[in-house]
C-alpha atoms as a printed R data frame, in Angstrom:
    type eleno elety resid chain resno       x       y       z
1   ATOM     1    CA   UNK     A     1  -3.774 -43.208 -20.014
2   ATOM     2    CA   UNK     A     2  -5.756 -43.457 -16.878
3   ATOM     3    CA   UNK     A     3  -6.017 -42.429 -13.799
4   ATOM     4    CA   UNK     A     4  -8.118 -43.417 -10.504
5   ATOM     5    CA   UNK     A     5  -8.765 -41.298  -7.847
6   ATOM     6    CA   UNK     A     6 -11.474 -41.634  -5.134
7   ATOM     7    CA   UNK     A     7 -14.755 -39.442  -5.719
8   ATOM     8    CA   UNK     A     8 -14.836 -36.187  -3.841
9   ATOM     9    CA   UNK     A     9 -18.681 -34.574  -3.758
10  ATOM    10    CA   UNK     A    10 -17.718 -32.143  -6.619
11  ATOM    11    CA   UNK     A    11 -18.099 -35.162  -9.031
12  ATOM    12    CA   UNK     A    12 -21.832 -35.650  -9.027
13  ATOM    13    CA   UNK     A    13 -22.383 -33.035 -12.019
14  ATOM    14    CA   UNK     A    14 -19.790 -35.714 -13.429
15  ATOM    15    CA   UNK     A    15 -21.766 -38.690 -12.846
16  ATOM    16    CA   UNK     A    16 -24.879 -37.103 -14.044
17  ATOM    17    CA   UNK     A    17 -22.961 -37.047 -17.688
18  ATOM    18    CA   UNK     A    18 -21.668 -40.674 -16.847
19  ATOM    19    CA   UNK     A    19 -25.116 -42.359 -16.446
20  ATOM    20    CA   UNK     A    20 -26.893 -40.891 -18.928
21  ATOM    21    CA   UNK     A    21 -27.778 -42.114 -22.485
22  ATOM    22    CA   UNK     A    22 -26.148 -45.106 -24.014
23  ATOM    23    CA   UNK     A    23 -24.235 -45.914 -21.172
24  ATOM    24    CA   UNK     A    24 -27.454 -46.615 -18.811
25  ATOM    25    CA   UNK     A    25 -29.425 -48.567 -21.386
26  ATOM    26    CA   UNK     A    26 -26.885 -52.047 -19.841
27  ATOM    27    CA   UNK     A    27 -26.899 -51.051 -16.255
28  ATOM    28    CA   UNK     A    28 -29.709 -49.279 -14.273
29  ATOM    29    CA   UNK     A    29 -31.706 -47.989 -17.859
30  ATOM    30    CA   UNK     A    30 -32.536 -44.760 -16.171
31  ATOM    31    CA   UNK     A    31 -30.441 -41.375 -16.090
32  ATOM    32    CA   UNK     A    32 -28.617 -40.446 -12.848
33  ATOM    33    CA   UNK     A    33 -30.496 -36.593 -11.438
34  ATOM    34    CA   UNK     A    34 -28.095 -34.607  -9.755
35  ATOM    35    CA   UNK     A    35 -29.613 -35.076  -6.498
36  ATOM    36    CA   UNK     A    36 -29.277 -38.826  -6.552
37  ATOM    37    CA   UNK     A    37 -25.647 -38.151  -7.953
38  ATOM    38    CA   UNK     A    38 -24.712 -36.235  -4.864
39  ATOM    39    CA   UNK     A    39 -26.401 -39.046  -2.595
40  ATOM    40    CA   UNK     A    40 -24.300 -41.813  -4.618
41  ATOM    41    CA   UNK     A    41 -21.315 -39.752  -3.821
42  ATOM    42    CA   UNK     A    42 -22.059 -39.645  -0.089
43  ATOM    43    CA   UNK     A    43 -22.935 -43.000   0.126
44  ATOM    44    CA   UNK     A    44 -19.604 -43.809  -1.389
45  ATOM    45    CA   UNK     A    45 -17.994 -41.320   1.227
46  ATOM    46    CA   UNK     A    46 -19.414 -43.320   4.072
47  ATOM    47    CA   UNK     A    47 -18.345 -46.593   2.735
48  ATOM    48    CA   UNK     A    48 -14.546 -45.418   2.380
49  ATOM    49    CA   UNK     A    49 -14.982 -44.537   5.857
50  ATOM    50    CA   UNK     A    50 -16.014 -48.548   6.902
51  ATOM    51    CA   UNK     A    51 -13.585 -50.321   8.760
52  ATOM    52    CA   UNK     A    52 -12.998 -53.123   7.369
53  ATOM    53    CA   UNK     A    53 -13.828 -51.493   4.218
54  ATOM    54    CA   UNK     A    54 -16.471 -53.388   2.027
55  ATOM    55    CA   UNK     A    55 -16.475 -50.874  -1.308
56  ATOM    56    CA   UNK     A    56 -14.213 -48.720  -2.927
57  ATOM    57    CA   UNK     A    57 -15.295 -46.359  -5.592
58  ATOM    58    CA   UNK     A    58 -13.245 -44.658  -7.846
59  ATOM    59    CA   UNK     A    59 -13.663 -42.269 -10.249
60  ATOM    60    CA   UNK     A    60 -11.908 -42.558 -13.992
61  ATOM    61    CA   UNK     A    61  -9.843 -39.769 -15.374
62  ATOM    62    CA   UNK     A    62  -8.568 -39.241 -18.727
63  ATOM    63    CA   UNK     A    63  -6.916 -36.029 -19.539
64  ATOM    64    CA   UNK     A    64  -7.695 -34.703 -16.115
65  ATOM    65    CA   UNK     A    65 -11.474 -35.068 -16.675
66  ATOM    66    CA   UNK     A    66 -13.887 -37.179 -15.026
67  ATOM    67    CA   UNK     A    67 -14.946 -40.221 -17.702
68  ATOM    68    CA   UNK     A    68 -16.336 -42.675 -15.277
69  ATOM    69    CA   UNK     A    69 -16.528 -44.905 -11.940
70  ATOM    70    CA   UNK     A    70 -15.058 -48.062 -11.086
71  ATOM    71    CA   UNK     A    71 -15.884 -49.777  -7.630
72  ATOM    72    CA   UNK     A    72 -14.764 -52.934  -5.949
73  ATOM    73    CA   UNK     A    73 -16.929 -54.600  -3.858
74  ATOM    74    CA   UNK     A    74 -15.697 -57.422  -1.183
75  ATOM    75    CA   UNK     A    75 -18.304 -60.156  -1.213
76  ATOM    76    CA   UNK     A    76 -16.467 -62.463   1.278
77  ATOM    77    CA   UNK     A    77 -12.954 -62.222   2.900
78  ATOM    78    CA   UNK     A    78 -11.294 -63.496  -0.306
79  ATOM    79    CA   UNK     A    79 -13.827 -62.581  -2.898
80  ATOM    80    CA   UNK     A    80 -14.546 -59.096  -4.230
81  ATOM    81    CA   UNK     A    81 -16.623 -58.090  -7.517
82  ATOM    82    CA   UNK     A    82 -15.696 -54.964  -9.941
83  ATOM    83    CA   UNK     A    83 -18.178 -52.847 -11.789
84  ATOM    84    CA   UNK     A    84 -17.490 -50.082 -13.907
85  ATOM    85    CA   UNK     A    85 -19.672 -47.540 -16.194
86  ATOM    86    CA   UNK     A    86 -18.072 -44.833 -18.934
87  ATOM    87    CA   UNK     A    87 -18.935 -42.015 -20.746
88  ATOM    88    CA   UNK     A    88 -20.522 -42.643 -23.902
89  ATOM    89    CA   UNK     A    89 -18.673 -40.352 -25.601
90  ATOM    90    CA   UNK     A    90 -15.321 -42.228 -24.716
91  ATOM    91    CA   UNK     A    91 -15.701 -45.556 -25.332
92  ATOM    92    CA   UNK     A    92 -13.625 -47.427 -27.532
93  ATOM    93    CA   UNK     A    93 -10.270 -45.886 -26.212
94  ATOM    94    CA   UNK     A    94  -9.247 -48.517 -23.793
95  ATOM    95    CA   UNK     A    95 -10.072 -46.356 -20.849
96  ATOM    96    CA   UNK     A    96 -12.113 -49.235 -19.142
97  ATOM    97    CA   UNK     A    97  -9.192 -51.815 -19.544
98  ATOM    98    CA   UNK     A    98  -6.931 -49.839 -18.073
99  ATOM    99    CA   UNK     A    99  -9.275 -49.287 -15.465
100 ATOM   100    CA   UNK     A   100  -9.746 -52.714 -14.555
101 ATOM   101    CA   UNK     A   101  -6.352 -53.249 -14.594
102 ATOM   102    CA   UNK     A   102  -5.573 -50.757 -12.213
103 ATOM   103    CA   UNK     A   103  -7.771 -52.189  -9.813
104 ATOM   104    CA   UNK     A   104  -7.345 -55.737 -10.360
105 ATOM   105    CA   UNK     A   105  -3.685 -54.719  -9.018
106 ATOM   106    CA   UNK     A   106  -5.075 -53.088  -6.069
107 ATOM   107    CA   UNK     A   107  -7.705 -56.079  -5.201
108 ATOM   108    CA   UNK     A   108  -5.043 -58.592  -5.151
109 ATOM   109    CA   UNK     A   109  -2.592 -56.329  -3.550
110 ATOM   110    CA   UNK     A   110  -3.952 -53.589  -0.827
111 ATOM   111    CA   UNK     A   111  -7.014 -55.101  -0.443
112 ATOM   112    CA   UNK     A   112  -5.908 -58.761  -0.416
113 ATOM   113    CA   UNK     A   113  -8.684 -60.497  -2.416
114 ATOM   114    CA   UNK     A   114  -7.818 -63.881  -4.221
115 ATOM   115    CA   UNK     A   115 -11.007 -64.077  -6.638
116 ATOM   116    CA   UNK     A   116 -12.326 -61.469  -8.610
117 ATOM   117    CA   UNK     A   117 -16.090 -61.793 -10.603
118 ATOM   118    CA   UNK     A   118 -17.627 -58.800 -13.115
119 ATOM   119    CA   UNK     A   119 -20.539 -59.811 -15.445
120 ATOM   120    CA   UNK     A   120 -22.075 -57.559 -18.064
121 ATOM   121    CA   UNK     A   121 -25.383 -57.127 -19.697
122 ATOM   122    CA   UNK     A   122 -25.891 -59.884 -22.393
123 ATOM   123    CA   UNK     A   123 -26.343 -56.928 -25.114
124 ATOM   124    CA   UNK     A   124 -22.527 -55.282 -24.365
125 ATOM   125    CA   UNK     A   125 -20.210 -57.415 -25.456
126 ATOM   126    CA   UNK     A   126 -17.564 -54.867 -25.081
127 ATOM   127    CA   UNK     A   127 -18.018 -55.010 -21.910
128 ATOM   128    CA   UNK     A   128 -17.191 -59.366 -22.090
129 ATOM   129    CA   UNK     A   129 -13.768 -57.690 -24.326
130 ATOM   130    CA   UNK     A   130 -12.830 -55.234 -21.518
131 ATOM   131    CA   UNK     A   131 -12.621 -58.458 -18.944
132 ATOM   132    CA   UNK     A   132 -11.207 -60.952 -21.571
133 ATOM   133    CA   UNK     A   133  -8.018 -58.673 -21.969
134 ATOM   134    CA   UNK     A   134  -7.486 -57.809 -18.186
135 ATOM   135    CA   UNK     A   135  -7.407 -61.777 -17.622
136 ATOM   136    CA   UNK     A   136 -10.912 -62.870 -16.467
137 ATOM   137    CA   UNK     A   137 -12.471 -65.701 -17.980
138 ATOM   138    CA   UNK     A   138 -16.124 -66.491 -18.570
139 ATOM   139    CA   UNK     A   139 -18.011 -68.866 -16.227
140 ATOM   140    CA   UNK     A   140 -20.935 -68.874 -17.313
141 ATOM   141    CA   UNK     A   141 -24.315 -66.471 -17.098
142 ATOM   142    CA   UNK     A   142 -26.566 -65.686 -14.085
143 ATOM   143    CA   UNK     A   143 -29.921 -64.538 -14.675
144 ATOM   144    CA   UNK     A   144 -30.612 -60.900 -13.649
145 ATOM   145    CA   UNK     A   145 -34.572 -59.725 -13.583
146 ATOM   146    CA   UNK     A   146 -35.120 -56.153 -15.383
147 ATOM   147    CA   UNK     A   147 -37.500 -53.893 -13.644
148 ATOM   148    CA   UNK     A   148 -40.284 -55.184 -16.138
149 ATOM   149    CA   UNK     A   149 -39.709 -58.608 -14.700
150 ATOM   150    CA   UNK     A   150 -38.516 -60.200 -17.552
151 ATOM   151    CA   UNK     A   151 -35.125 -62.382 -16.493
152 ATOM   152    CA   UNK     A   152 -32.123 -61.542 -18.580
153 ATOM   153    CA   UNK     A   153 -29.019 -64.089 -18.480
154 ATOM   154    CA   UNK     A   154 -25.643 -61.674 -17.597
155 ATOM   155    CA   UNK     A   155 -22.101 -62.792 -18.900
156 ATOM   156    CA   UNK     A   156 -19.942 -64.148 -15.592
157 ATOM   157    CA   UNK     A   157 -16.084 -63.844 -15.877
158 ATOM   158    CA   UNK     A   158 -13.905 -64.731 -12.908
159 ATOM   159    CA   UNK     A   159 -10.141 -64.018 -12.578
160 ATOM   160    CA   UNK     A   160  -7.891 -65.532  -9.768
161 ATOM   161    CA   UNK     A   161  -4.949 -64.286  -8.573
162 ATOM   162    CA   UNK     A   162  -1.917 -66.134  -9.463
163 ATOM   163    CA   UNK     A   163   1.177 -64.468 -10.959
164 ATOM   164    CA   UNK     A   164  -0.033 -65.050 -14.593
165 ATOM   165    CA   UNK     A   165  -3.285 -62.810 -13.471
166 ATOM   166    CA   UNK     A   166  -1.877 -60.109 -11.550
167 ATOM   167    CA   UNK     A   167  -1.071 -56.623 -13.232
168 ATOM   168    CA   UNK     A   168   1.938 -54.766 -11.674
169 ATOM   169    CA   UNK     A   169   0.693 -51.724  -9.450
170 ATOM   170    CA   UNK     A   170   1.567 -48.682 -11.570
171 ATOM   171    CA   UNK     A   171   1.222 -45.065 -10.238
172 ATOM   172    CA   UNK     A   172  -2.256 -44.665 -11.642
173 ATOM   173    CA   UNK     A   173  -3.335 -47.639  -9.573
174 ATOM   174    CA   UNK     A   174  -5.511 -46.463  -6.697
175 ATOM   175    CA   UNK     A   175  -3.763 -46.123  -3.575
176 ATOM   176    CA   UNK     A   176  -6.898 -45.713  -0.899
């Protein structure tokens, strides 16, 4: 099991272990320093401090320990995105799914978004399986260029709300 809580600036040592090795070869491809840990922190602090708020970020907990970061972003009134990065050491235990879930409850909920969208490198596929069981569907790809400049086509899944979608807000759910 789960848990969400929003990042406090203690978790940047965290986040260093989080982006590092296989789990930044599908999303930025370079390791997190502990400086710009600390800044992603504060920038995260300031957002939660918005009004109307544009980005959560939450960190993932299993066992008490700090596995990983979710965020939802709102791209339009009705229309949010969710991205989320684990530990290598800890994938394969359902952790993101749960995740997801989690805040898939708390986008169509608290923060009153009706459309959801996530995509994932074309090389995780796991990624595609984590969105597949929490209800999104693939849409299509959108092309994504990689610092070298070479375009790579990303998996896009979508997820509406409608009572079939939504996941019932649990006490692991975020609640900020």
């Amino acid at each position: 099991m789960v848990t969400l809580r929003d990042l406090v600036q203690d978790d940047a040592l965290a986040l260093t272990r989080i982006y590092s090795g296989a789990s930044v070869r599908h999303t930025t491809g370079r390791e997190l320093t502990l400086d710009q840990a600390h800044q992603k922190v504060r920038a995260a602090l300031t957002r939660a401090a918005e009004t109307p708020r544009g980005q959560w970020s939450w960190g993932i907990l299993a066992s008490g320990e700090m596995i990983g970061l979710i965020a939802l972003r709102r791209r339009s009134p009705s229309m949010g995105s969710i991205s989320y990065i684990l530990r290598e050491d800890t994938w394969g235990n359902g952790y993101a799914t749960e995740a997801v879930k989690h805040v898939v409850a708390f986008a169509f909920t608290a923060a009153g978004l009706s459309r959801l969208e996530a995509m994932h490198h074309p090389e995780n596929p796991a990624s595609g399986r984590v969105l597949a069981k929490t209800g999104f569907t693939r849409t299509g790809t959108i092309d994504r260029a990689t610092d070298d400049g070479i375009a790579l086509a990303y998996e896009l899944y979508a997820l509406s709300a409608s009572p079939e979608s939504r996941f019932a807000t649990s006490p692991a759910a975020p609640v900020s």
